[in-house]
N, C-alpha and C positions, 0 to 999 in steps of 0.2 A: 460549532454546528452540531444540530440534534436532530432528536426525534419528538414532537411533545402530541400528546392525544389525553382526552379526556370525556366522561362524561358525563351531566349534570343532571340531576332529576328534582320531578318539583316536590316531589313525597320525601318525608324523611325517611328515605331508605338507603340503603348501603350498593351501591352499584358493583355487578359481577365482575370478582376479579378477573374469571377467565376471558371474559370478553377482552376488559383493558391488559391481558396480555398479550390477545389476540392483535389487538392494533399497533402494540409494540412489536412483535414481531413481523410484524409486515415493515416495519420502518427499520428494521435492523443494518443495515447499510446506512442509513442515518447518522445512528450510532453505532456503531461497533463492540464499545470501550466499557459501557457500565448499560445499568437499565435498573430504574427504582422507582416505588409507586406510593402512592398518596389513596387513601379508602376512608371515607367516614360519610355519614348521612346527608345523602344529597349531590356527592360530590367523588369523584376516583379521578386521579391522575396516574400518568406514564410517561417515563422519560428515557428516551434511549440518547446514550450520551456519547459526542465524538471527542473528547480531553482533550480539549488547546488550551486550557488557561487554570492555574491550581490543578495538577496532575492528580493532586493527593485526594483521599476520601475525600474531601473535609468538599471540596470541591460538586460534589455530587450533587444531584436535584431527584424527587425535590426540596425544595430548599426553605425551612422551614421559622419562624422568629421563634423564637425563645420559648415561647407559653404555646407554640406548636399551633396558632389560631391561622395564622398566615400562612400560604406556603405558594410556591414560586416554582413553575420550570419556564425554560427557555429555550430557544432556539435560534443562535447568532453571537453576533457579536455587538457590544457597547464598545464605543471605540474613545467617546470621553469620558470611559470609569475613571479611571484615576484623578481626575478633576472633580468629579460629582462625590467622589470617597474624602477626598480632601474637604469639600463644603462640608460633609454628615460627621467626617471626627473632629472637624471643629466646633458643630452642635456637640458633640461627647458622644457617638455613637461610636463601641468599641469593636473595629471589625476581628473577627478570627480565620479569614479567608483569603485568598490572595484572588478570589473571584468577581466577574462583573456580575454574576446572580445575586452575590450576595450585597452590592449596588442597589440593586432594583428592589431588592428585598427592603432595605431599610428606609431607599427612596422611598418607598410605598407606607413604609408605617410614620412618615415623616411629611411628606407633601399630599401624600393619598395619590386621587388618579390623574393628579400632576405630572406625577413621575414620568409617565412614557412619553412630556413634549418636553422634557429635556434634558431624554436621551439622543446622543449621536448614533448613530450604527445601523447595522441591518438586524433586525427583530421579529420572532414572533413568540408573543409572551403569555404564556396562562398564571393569574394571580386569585386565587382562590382565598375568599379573608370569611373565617367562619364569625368574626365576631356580627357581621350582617349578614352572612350567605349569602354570599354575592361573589358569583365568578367573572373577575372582569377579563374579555381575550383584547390584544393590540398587536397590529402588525408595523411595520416601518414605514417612512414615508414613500421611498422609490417602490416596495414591493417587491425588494428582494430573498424574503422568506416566506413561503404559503404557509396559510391558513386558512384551512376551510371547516364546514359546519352542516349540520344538520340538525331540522328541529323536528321531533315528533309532540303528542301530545304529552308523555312524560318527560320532555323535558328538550337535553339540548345537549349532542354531541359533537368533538371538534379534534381532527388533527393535522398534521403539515402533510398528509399525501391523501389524496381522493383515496386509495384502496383498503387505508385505513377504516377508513367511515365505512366502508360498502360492507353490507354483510346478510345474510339469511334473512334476518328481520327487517332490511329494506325493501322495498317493493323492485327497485333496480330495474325503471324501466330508461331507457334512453330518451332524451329531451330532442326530439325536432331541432329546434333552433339550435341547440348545440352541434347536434352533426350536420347541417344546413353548415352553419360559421365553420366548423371545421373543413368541409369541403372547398368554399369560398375563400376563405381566409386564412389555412393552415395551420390556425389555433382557434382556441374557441375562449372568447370574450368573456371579464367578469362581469357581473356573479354570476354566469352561467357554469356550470360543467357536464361533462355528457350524461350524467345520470340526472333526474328529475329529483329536485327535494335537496342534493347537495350545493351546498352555494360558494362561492369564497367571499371571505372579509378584503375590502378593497384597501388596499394601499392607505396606507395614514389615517386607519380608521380605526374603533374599539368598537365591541360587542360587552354590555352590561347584562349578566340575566342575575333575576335569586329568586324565590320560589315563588311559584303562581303570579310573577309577574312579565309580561311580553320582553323578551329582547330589545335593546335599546343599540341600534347603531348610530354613531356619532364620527364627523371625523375632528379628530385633534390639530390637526393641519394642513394648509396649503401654500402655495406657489403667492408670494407678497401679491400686495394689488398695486403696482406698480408697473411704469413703461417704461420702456426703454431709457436708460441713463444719458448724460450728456459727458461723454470721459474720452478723455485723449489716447492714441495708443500706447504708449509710455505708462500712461495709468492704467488701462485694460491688462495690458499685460504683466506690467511688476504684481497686480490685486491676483490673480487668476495663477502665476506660477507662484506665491507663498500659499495662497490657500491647498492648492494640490500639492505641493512639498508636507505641509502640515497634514495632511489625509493620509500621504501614504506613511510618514513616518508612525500615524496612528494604527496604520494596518499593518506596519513593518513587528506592532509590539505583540507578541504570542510566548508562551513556553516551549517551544515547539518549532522544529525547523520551518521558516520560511524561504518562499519561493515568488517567482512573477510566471507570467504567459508571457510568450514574446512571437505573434502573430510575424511581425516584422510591417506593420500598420503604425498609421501615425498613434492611435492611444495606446496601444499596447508599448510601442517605442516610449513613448514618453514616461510611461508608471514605470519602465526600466528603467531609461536612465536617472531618472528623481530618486526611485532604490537604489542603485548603485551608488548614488553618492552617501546613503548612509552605510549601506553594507556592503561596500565593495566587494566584487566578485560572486556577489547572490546567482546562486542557481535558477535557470535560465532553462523554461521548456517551451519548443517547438514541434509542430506536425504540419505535416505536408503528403504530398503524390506525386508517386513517378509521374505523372501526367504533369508534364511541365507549366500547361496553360493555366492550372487548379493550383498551383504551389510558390508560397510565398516564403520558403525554406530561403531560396540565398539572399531574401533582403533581412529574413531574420540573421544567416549567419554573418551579414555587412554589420549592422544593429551589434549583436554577440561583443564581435570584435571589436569593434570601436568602443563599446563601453568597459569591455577588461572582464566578461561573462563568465561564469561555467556553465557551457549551453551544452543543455543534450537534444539532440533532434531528433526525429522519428518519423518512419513515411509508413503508411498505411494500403492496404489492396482491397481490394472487393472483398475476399473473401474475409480482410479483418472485420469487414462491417454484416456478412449476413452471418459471424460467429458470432458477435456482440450483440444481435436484436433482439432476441427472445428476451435478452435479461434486459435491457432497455424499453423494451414494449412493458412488461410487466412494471418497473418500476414508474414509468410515467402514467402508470394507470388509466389512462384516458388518450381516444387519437388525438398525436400532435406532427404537427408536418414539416418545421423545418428538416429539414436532413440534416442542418451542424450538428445538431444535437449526437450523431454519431460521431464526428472526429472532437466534438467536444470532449464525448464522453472516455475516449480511447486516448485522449492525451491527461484526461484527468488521472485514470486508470496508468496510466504509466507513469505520471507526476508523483504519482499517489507513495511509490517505488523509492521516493528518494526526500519528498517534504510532507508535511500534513496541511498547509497552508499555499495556497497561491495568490496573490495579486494577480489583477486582468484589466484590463481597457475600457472594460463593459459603462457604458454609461457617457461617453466621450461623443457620440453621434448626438444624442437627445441632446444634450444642453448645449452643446456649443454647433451644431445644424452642421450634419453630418452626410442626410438623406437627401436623394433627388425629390423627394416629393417637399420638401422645403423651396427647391427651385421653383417646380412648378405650382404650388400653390401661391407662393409669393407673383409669381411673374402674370398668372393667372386673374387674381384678385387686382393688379396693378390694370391690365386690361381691360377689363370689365369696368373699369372707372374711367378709363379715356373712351370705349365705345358703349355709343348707347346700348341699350341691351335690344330694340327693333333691330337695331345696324346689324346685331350681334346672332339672332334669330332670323330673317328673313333674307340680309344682302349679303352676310359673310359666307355663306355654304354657297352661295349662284356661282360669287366673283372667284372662289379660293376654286374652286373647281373646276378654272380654263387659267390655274397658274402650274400645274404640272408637278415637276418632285416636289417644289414646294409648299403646294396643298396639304401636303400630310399633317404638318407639324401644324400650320396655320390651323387646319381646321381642328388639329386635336386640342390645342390651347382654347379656340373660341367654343369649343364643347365643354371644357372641364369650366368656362366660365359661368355658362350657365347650369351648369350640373348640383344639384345639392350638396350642403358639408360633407365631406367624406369618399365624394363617389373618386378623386384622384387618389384614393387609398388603401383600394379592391386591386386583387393580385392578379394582374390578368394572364399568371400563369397558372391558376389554379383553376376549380370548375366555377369558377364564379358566374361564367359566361355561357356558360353551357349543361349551368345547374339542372334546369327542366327537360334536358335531353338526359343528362344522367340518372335524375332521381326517379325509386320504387316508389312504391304507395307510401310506402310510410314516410318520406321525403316529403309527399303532398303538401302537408298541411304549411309548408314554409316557404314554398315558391311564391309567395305574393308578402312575403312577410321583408321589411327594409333590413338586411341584413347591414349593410353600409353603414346603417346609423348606430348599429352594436359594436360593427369596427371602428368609430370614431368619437365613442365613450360619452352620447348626450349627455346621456343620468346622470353624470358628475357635476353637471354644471361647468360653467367657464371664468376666469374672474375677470370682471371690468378694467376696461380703460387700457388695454393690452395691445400690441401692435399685433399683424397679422404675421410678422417671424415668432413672436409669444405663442399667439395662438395654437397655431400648426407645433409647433414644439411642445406643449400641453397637451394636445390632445397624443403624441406621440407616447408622454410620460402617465398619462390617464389609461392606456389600453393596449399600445404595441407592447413598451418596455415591460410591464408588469407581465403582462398572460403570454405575452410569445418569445422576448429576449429573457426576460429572468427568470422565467418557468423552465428554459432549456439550459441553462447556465447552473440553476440549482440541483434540478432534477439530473442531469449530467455529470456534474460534480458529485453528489451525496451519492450516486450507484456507484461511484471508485471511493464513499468516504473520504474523499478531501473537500478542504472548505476553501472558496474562492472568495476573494474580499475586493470589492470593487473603490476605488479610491474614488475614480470620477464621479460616484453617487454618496458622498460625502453629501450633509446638510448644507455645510457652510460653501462648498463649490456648485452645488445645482443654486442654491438663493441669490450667490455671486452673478452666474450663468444668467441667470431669467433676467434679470439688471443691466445686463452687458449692451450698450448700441449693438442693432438689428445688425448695422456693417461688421461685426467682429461676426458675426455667423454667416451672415453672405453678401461678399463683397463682389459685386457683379456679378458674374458666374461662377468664384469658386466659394465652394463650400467651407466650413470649419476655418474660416481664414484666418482667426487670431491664435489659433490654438494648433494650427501650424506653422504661424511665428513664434512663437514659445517653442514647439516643439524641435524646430533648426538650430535652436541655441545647443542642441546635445547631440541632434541624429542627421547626420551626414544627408543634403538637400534634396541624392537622388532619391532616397528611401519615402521621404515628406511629400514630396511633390512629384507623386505619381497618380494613375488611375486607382481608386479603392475597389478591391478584392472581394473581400468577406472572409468566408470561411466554410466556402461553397465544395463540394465532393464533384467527380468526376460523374456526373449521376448520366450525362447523355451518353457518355458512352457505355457505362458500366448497365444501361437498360439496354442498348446490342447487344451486350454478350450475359454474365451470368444472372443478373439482379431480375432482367427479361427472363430471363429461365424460370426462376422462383418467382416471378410474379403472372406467368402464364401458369405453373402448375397448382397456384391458389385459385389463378381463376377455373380451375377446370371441376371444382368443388366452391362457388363462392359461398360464404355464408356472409357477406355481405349482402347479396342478390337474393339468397334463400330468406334473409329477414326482414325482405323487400324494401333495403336502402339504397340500393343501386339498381343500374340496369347494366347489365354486361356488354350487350352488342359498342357503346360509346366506349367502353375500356377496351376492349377488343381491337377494336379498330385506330383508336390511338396507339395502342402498343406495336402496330402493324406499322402507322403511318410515322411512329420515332424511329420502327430499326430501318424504315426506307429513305431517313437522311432527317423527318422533321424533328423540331426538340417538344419533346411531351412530357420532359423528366419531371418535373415539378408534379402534373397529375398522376402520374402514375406512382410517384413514390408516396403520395395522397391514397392510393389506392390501396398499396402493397403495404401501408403502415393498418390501415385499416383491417385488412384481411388477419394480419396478424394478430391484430389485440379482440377483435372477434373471437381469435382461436385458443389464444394464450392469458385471456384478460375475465373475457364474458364466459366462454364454455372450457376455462384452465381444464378441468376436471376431465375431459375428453380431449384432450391433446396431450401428448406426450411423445411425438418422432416427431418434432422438427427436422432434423437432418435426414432422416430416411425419407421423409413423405411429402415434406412442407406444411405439415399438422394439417394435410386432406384426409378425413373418417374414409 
């Protein structure tokens, strides 16, 4: 795990060092460990580096060929280097590194821009080859490592955190639709970001620029065009437990102490125990809350024990979380609303303490159909083909509404039938539904704007001939996973510098995944069903087969007592209201109508993330007492 930033110009001129240390220092949490730069006409790189693999100099980026024409940083891991190093010194390419850069490096003077479809791993790569002037960017396929970009008319700058980019010479106005989807949606959808002008490269995509010629985005890969397989459980299952044995033992290989997460969740149990059986007794981190209803600590320590662990636990309070946000708000550069992101970040930060690598679960929902909105979109679309759609329009609302508690469900299913792509996958905890009562002027321009169709990732496209569990699982992997699970998962990890290595987003287990009969993902009513037959084979059945969790914070109650406190004494100065993106009196009154029993934690913690990166992000320079004031001027 790194830092990489760069920027390209079309003039043959030599780009300001100080700029490109500027950007490395902002990514320092990144990297920690080293920081080394690349300068010549046209072209400056930066590499802030976290050391998991070749400790030694030798190891450092950027990383350059022979005659110095090529050169190479990176951000991640390759997790089939040693295979792909095996192929190149069998052509006679003599490596002197025990690095996966220097992989990529010679992939590249050997297949060209071949190279990045076949790599394994999570990536984001800058390859700069002077003998064309050509800087090619590539991200990984799941979209486990950001990369984003900015184009001016001189040229073309790009690094792994928005606040990199952002600087004096940007215009840095805020984009509508970004803070719109942010409100809505609790992240804000690629290519968008809340600044106008920065974009990100989408998932399993390249960016080609060289001088005075347009940006070229291309994607290198996708999801097979294939349906659903025809394979027995016996086969489902033997194919699906070797390919993840084989993933994690890929992720198990570092210089450097390795670690797992242990949620006490069906994915997270399972990347334990498939570790343990290569490294017996791997060190083992949990978090949790005294709030007993939020804390999934004693199925982690059932999980621990049964597999022969060294588990360390840790429980968290309010007050670990409003001491950790300043530095959280600053490094996610941009409003983001899940809340895990805070016990994410506090169990990274204490992992951080005892390994430099962790294994995680992450990616075990999307492929193998994890989500309620799998149910109901699946159950949805199955309706909508048994009644006509007049039936479904005009008789279903009369009839469903003289059947009593059962109307509810009835008439919510015969809405989402007719409702367009996407609308069963708006948060209706968020302001999605009460955007036009919240939003200032400046909001305006995006209240008539389909936000929905930006959470369920049209622009990508979809591939043919797919079933409608595909489907819905694709658009999961086009738009959730990438901008709101790996964005929080990354950006969470790199502020404690630890790298998290997701096994379940292996190539070879998501291609397996999308292949898999629709029944191994939802078999009746339960979800994940093959993949919590595998996972019984190791982890004791009450842990498997219970209600899913998450990795949810006490936030209802913790907005009655102090989070309430600090998010009434922002509102009492908004600069979100002053910059006409909100309207106070709808926060007001929600904060009112959550500490009188309702649950509003979801907006309000929308609100109170907001407030902050306004204070600490947009106007840093004018905030400085957090703790004394709540950074109110």
């Amino acid at each position: 795990m790194c830092g990489i930033a760069g920027v390209f110009l079309h003039q043959s001129e030599m780009p300001e060092r100080e700029r490109l240390q500027q950007m490395g220092d902002v990514m320092r949490y990144r990297g920690p460990d080293d920081e080394g730069f690349f300068l010549a006409p046209h072209i400056g790189l930066v590499h802030r580096r976290l050391s998991i693999r070749d400790l030694s100099p030798a190891g450092r980026c950027p990383m350059a060929s022979a005659d110095g024409l090529i050169q190479v940083i990176f951000n991640g891991e390759i997790y089939n280097w040693r295979e792909l190093r095996r192929a190149l010194a069998d052509a006679g390419i003599v490596f002197v590194t025990q690095s996966d850069t220097e992989v990529i490096l010679y992939g590249y003077l050997s297949w060209g821009q071949e190279v990045i479809s076949r790599l394994r791993g999570m990536f984001a790569i800058a390859i700069w080859d002077g003998r064309t002037q050509r800087l090619l960017l590539a991200r990984d396929r799941a979209g486990e490592k950001p990369l984003f970009y900015y184009r001016t008319p001189r040229g073309l700058a790009f690094a792994s955190s928005v606040e990199a980019l952002r600087s004096r010479q940007l215009d840095n106005r805020i984009d509508p639709t970004a803070m719109g989807c942010y409100l809505s949606h609790s992240f804000i959808p690629s290519p968008h970001t809340i600044w106008e002008g920065i974009q990100v490269l989408p998932p399993a995509h390249t960016l080609s620029v060289a001088p005075f010629v347009e940006p070229v985005v291309s994607r290198y890969w996708d999801f097979p065009r294939v349906g659903p397989a025809r394979k027995t459980v016996p086969e489902c299952e033997a194919e699906v437990n070797k390919a993840l044995d084989d993933a994690v033992v890929e992720c198990l290989d570092a210089d450097v102490p390795v670690g797992v997460f242990l949620s006490g969740g069906v994915d997270s149990s399972l990347i334990a125990a498939l570790a343990a059986r290569h490294r017996p007794g791997i060190e083992a981190f949990s978090l949790g809350f005294s709030e007993v209803p939020y804390s999934e600590l004693p199925y982690a320590r059932r999980v621990a024990a049964h597999l022969g662990l060294s588990h360390h636990l840790f429980e968290i309070t309010a007050d670990d979380v409003v001491a950790c946000l300043p530095h959280l708000v600053k490094q996610y550069g941009q409003p983001f609303g899940d809340a895990s992101a805070v016990p994410s970040y506090l169990l990274a930060r204490l992992t951080r303490k005892h390994v430099k690598v962790c294994l995680s679960g992450d990616g075990g929902d999307e492929s193998f159909g994890g989500y309620w909105r799998l149910q109901t979109g699946v159950y949805s679309a199955r309706y909508g083909k048994m009644v006509p759609r007049a039936v479904r329009e005009h008789w279903v609302p009369r009839i469903a509404g003289c059947l009593g508690p059962l109307s509810r469900r009835w008439l919510a299913l015969n809405t989402l039938s007719l409702s367009p792509p996407g609308a069963g996958f708006t948060n209706s905890l968020s302001w999605f539904n009460q955007l036009k009562e919240l939003s200032g002027p400046a909001l305006s321009p995006v209240l008539h704007a389909d936000l929905a169709a930006l959470r369920v990732g049209h622009a990508l496209g979809r591939p043919g001939g797919c079933s409608v569990v595909q489907r819905i699982l694709y658009d999961d992997f086009q738009v959730q996973l990438p901008d709101a699970y790996l964005t929080k998962v990354d950006v969470a990890s790199m502020a404690a510098s630890l790298e998290v290595r997701a096994p379940f987003l292996d190539q070879r287990v998501i291609e397996l995944a999308w292949g898999l009969p629709d029944w191994a993902k939802l078999n009746w009513w339960q979800l994940k069903w093959l993949l919590k037959r595998i996972a019984a084979r190791y982890i004791p059945p009450e842990v498997i087969y219970r209600p899913k969790m998450g990795f949810a914070m006490p936030l209802p109650q913790w907005f009655r007592a102090q989070l309430g406190e600090v998010l009434e004494g922002l509102l009492k100065d908004s600069v979100a209201a002053k910059e006409g993106w909100i309207q106070l009196e709808p926060v007001r009154r929600c904060l009112e109508d959550h500490r009188k029993g309702e649950d509003h934690a979801t907006r309000l913690w929308l609100i109170l993330w907001l407030e902050l990166w306004f204070r600490l992000v947009v106007y840093a320079d004018k905030c400085e007492g957090w703790n004394e004031s709540y950074c109110v001027s």
